[in-house]
N, CA, C and O atoms as a GROMACS GRO file, in nm:
protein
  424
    1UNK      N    1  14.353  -7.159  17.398
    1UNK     CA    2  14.344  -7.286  17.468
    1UNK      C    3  14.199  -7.318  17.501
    1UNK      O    4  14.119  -7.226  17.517
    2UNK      N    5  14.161  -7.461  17.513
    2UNK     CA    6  14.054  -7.449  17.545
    2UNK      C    7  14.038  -7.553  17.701
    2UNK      O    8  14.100  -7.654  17.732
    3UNK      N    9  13.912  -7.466  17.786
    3UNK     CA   10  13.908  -7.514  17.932
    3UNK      C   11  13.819  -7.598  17.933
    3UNK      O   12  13.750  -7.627  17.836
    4UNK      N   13  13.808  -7.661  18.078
    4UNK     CA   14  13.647  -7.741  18.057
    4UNK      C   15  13.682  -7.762  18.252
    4UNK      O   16  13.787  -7.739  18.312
    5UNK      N   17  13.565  -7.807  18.299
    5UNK     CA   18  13.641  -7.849  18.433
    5UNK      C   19  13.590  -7.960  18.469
    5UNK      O   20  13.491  -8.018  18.425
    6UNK      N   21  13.688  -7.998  18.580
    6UNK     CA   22  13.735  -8.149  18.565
    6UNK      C   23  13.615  -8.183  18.710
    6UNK      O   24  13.552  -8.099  18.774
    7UNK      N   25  13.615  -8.315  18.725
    7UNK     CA   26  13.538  -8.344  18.804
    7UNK      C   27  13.601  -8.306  18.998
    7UNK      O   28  13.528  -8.283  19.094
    8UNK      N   29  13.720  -8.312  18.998
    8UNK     CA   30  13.748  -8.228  19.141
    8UNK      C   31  13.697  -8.061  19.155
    8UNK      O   32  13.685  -7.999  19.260
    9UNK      N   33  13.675  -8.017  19.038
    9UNK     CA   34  13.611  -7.899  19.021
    9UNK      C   35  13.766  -7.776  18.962
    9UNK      O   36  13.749  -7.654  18.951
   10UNK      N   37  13.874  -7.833  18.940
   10UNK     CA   38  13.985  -7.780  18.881
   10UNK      C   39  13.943  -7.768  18.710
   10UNK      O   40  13.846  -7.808  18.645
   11UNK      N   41  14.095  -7.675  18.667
   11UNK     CA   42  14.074  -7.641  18.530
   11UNK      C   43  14.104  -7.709  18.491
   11UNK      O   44  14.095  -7.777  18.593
   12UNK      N   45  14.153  -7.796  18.400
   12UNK     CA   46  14.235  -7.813  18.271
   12UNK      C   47  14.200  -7.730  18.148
   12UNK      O   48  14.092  -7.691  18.104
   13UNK      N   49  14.342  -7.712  18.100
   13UNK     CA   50  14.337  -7.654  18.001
   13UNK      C   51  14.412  -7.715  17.878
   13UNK      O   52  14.534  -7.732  17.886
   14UNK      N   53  14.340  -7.752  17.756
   14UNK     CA   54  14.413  -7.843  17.676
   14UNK      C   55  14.407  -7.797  17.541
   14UNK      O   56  14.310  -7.738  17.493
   15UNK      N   57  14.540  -7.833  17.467
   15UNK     CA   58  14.535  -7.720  17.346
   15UNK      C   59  14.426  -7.790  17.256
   15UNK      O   60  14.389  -7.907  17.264
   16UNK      N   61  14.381  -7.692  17.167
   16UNK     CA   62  14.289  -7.675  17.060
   16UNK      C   63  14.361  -7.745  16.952
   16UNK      O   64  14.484  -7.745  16.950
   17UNK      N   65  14.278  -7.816  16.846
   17UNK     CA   66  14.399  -7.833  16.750
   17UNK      C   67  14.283  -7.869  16.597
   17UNK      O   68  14.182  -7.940  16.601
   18UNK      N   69  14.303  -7.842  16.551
   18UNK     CA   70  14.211  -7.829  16.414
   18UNK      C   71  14.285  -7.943  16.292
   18UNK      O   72  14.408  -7.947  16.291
   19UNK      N   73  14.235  -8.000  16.227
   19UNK     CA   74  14.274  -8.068  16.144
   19UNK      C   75  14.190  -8.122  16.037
   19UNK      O   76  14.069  -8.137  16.047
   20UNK      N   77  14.268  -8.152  15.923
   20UNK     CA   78  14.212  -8.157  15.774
   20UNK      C   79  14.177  -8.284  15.726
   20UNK      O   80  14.286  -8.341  15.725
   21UNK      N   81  14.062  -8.396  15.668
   21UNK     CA   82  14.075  -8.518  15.666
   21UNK      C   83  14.012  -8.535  15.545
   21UNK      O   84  13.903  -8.485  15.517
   22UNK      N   85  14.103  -8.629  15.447
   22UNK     CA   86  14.052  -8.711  15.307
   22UNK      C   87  14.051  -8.838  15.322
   22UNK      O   88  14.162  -8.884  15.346
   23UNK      N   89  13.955  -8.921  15.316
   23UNK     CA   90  13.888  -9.028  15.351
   23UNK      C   91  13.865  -9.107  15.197
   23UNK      O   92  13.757  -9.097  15.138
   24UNK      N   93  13.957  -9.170  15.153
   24UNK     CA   94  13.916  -9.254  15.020
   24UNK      C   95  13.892  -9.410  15.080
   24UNK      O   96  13.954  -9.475  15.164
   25UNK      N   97  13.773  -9.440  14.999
   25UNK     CA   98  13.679  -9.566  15.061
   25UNK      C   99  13.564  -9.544  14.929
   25UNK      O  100  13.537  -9.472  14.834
   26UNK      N  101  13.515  -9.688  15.017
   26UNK     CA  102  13.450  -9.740  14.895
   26UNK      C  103  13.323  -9.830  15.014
   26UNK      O  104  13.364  -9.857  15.127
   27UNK      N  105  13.208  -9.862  14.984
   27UNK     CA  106  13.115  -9.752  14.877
   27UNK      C  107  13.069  -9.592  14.984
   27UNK      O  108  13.125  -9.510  15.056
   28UNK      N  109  12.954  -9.619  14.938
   28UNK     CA  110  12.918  -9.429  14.992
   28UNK      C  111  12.931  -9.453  15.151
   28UNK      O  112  12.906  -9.550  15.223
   29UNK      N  113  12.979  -9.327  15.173
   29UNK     CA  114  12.941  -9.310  15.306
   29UNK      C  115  12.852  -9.192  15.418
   29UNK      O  116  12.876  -9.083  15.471
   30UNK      N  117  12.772  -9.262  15.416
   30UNK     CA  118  12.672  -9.174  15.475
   30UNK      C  119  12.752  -9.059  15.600
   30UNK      O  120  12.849  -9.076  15.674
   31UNK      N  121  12.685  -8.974  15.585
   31UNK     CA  122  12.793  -8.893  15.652
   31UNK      C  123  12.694  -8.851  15.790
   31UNK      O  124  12.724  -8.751  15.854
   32UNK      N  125  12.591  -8.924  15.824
   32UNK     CA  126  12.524  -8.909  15.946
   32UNK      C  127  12.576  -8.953  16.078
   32UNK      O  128  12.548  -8.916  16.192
   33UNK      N  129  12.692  -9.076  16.013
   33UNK     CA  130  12.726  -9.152  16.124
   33UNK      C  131  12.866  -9.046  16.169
   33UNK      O  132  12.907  -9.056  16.284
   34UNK      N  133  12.925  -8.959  16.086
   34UNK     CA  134  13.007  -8.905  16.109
   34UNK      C  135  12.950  -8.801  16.209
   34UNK      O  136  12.999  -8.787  16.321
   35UNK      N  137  12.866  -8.743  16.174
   35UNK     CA  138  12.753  -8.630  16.254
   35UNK      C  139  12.781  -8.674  16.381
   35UNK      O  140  12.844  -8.613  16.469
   36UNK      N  141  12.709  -8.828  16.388
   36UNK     CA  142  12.649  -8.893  16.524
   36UNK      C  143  12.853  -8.853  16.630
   36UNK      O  144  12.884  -8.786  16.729
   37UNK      N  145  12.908  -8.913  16.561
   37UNK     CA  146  13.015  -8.985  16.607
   37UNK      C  147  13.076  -8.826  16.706
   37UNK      O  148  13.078  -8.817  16.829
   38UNK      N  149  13.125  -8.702  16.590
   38UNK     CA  150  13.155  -8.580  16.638
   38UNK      C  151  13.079  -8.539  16.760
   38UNK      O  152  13.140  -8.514  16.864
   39UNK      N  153  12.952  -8.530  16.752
   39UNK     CA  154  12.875  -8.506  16.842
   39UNK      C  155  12.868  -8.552  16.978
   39UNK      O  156  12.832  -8.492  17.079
   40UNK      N  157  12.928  -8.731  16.955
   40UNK     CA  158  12.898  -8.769  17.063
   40UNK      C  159  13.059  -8.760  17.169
   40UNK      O  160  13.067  -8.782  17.290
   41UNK      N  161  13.176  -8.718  17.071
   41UNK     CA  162  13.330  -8.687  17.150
   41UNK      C  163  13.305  -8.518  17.156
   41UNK      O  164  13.390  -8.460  17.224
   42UNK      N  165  13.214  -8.445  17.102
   42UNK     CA  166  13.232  -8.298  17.148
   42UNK      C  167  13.350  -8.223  17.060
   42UNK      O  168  13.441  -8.161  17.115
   43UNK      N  169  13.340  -8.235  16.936
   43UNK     CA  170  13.423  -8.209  16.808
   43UNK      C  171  13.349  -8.144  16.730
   43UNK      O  172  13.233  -8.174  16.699
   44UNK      N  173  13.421  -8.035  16.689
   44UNK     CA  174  13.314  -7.945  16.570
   44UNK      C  175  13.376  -7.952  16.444
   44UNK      O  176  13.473  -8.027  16.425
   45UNK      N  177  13.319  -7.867  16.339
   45UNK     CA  178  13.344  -7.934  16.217
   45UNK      C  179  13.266  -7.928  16.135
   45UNK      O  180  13.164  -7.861  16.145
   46UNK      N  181  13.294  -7.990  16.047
   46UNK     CA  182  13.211  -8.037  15.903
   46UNK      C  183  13.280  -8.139  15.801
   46UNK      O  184  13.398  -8.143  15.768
   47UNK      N  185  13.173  -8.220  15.761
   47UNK     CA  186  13.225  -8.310  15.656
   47UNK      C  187  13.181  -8.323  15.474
   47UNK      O  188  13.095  -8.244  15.434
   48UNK      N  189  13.213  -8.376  15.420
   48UNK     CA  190  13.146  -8.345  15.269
   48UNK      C  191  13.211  -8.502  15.180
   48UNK      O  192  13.315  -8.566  15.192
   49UNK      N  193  13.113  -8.515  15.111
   49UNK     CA  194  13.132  -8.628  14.994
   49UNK      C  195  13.200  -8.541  14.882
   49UNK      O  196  13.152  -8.430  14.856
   50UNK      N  197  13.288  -8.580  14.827
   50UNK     CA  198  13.366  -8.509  14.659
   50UNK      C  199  13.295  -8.580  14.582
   50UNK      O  200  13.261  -8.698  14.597
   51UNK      N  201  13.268  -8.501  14.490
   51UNK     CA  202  13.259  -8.576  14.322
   51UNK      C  203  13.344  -8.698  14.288
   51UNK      O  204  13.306  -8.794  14.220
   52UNK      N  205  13.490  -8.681  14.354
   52UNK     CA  206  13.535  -8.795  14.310
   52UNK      C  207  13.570  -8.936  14.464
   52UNK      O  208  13.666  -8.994  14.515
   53UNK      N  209  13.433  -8.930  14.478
   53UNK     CA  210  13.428  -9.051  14.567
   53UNK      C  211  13.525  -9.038  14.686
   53UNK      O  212  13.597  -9.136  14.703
   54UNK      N  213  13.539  -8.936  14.770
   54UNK     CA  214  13.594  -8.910  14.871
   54UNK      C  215  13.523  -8.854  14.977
   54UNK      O  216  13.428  -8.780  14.953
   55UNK      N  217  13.557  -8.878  15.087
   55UNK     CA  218  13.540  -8.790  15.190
   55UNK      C  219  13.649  -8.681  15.217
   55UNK      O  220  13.766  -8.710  15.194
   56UNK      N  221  13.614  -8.540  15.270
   56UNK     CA  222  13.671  -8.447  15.353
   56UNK      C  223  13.598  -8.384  15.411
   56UNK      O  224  13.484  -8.364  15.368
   57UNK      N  225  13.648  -8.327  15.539
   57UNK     CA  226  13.615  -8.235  15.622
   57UNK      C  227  13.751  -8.209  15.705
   57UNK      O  228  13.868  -8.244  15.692
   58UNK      N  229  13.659  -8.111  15.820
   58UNK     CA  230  13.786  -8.047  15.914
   58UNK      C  231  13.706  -8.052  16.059
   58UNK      O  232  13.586  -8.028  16.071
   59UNK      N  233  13.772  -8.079  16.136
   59UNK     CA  234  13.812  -8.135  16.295
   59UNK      C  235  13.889  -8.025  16.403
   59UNK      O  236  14.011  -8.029  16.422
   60UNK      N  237  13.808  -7.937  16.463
   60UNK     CA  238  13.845  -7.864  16.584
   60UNK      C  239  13.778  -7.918  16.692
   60UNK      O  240  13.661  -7.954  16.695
   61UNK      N  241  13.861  -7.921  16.781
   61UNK     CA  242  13.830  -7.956  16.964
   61UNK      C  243  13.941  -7.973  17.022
   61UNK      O  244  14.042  -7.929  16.967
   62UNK      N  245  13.949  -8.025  17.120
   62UNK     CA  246  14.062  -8.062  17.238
   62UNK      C  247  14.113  -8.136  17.191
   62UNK      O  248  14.036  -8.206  17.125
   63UNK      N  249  14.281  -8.190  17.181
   63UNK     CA  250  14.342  -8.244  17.149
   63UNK      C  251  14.278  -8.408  17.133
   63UNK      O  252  14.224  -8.466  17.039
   64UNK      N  253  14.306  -8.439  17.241
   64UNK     CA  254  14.237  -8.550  17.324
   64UNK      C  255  14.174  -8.625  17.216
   64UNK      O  256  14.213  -8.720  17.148
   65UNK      N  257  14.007  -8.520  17.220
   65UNK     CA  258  13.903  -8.553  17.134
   65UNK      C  259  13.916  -8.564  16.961
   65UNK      O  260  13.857  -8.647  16.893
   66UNK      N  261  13.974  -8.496  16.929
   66UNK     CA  262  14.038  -8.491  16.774
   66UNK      C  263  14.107  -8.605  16.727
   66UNK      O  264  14.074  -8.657  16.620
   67UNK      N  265  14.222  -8.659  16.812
   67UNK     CA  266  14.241  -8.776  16.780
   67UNK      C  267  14.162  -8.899  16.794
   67UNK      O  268  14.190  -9.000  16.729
   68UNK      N  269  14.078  -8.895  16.866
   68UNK     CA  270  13.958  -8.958  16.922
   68UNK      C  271  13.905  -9.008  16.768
   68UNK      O  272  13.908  -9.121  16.719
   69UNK      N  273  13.856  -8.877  16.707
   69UNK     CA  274  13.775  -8.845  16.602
   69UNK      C  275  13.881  -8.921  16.488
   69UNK      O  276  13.826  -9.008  16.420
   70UNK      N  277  14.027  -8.897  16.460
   70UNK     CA  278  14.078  -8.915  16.369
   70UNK      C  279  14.096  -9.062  16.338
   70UNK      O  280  14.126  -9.113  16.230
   71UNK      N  281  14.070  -9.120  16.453
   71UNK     CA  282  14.093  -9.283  16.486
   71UNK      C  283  13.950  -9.355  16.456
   71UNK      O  284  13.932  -9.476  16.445
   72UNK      N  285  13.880  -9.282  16.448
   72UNK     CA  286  13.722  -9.352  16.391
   72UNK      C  287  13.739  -9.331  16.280
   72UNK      O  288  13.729  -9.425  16.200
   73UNK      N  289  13.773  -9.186  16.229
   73UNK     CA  290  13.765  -9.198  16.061
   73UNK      C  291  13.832  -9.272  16.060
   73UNK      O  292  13.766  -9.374  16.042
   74UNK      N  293  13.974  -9.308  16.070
   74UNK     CA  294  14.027  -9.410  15.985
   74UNK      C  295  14.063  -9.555  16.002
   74UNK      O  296  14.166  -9.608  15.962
   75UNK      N  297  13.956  -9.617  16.071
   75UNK     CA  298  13.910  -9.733  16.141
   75UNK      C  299  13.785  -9.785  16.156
   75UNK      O  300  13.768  -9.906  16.142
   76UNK      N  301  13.665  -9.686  16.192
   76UNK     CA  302  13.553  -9.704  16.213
   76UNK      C  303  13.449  -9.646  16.071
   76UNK      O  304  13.399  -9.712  15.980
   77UNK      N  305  13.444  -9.545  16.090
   77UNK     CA  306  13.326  -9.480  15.991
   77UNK      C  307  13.215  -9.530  16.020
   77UNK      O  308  13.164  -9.558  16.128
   78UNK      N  309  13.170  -9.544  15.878
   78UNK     CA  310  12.990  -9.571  15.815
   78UNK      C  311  13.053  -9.710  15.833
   78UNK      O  312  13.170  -9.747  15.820
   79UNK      N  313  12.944  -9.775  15.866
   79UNK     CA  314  12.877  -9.938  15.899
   79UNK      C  315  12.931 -10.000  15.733
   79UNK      O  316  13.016 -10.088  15.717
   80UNK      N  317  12.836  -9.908  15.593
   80UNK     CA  318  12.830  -9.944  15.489
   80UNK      C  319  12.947  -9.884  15.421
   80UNK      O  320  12.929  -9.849  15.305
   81UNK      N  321  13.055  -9.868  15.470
   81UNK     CA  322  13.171  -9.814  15.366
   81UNK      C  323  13.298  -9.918  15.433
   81UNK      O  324  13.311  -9.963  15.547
   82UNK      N  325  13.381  -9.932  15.313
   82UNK     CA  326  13.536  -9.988  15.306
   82UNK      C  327  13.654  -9.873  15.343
   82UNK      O  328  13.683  -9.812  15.240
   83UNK      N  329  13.712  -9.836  15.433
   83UNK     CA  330  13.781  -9.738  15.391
   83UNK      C  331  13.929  -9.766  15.367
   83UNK      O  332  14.000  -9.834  15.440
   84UNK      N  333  13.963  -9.708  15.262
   84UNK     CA  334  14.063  -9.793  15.221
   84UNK      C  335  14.229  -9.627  15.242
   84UNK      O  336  14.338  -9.623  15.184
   85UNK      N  337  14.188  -9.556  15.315
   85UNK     CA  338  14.302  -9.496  15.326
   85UNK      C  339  14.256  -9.344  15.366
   85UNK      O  340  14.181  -9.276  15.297
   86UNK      N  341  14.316  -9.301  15.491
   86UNK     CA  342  14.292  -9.175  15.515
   86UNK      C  343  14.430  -9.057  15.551
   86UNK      O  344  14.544  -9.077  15.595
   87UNK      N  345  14.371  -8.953  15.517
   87UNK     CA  346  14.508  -8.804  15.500
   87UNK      C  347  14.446  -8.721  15.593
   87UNK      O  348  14.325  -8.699  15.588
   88UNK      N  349  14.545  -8.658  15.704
   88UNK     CA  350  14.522  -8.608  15.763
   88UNK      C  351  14.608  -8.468  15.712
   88UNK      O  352  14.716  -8.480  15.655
   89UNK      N  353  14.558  -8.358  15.735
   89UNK     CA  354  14.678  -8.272  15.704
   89UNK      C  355  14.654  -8.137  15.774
   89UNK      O  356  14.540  -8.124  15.820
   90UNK      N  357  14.754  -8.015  15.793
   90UNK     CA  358  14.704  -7.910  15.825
   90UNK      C  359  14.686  -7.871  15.974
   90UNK      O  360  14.653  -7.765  16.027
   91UNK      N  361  14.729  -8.022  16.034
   91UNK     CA  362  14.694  -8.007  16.190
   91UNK      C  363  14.753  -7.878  16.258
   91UNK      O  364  14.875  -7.870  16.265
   92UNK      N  365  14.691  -7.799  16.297
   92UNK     CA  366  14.809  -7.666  16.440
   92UNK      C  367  14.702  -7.685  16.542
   92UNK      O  368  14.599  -7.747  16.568
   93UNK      N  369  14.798  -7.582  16.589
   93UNK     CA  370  14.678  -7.539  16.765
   93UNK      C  371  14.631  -7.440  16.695
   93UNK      O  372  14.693  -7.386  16.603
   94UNK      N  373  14.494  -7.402  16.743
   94UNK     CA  374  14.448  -7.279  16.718
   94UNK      C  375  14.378  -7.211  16.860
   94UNK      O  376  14.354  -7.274  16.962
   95UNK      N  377  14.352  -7.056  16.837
   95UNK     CA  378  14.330  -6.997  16.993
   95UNK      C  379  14.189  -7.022  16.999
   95UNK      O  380  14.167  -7.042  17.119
   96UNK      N  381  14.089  -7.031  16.940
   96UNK     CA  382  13.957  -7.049  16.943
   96UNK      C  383  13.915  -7.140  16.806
   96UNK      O  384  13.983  -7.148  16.704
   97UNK      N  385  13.799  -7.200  16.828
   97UNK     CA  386  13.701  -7.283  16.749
   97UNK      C  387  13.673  -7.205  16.596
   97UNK      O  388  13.718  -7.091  16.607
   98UNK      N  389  13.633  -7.219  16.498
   98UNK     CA  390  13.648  -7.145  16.428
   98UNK      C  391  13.417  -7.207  16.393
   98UNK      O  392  13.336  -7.142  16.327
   99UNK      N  393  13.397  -7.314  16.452
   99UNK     CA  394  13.277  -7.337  16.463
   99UNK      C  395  13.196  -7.450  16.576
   99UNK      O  396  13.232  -7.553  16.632
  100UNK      N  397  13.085  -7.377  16.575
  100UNK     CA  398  13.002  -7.399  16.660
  100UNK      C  399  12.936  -7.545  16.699
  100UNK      O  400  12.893  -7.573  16.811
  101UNK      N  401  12.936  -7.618  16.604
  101UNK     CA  402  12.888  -7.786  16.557
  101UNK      C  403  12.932  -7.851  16.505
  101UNK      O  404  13.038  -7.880  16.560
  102UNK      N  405  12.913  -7.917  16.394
  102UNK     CA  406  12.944  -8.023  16.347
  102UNK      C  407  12.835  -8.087  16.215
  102UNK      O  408  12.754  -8.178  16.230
  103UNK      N  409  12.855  -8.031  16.125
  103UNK     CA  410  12.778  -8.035  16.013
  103UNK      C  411  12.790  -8.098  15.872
  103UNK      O  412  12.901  -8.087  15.821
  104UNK      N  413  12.694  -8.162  15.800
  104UNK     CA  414  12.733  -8.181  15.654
  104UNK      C  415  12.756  -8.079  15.580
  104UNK      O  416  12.668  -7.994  15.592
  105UNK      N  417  12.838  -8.053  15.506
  105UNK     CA  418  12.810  -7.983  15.330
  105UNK      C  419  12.746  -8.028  15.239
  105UNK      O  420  12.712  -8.146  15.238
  106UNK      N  421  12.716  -7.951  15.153
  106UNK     CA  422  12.652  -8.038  15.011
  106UNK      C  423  12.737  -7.954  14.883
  106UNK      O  424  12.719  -7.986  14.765
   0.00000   0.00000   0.00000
């Protein structure tokens, strides 16, 4: 599970949940704004362009925030991309983060 504390100075504790995302759209999409975006809900991760004109990556944090995240990819994105359909898949809880940030691939 993961904690954080709340502004009365109590716990919450809210499940972890990791998830898988294919992003088909049109044209490129810079994947900085994705960077910016994770960073700024507190979501770790990584994302990557395919050869065949797709986006994927994967999405661990607090519930909360993940959907947060899942609702920009498939609404918001890059300024300069169309997105014309996104897959989520793979979602569970998991007991810990499996990473530290939030990064491109190449």
């Amino acid at each position: 599970s993961y904690s954080y504390s709340n502004a009365s100075g109590g716990l919450n504790v809210l499940s972890v949940v990791s998830v898988l995302a294919l992003i088909v759209l049109s044209p490129y999409f810079p994947n900085q704004y994705t960077e910016q975006e994770a960073k700024k809900l507190g979501v770790v991760g990584w994302v990557k362009n395919t050869s065949q004109g797709t986006v994927t990556g994967q999405v661990q944090g607090p519930e909360e925030k993940v959907n947060e995240m899942k609702s920009w990819l498939s609404k918001v994105g890059s300024p300069s991309s169309r997105i014309d359909k996104t897959n989520f898949s793979n979602e569970k809880e998991i007991s810990k983060l499996d990473f530290s940030g939030f990064n491109t691939r190449y």
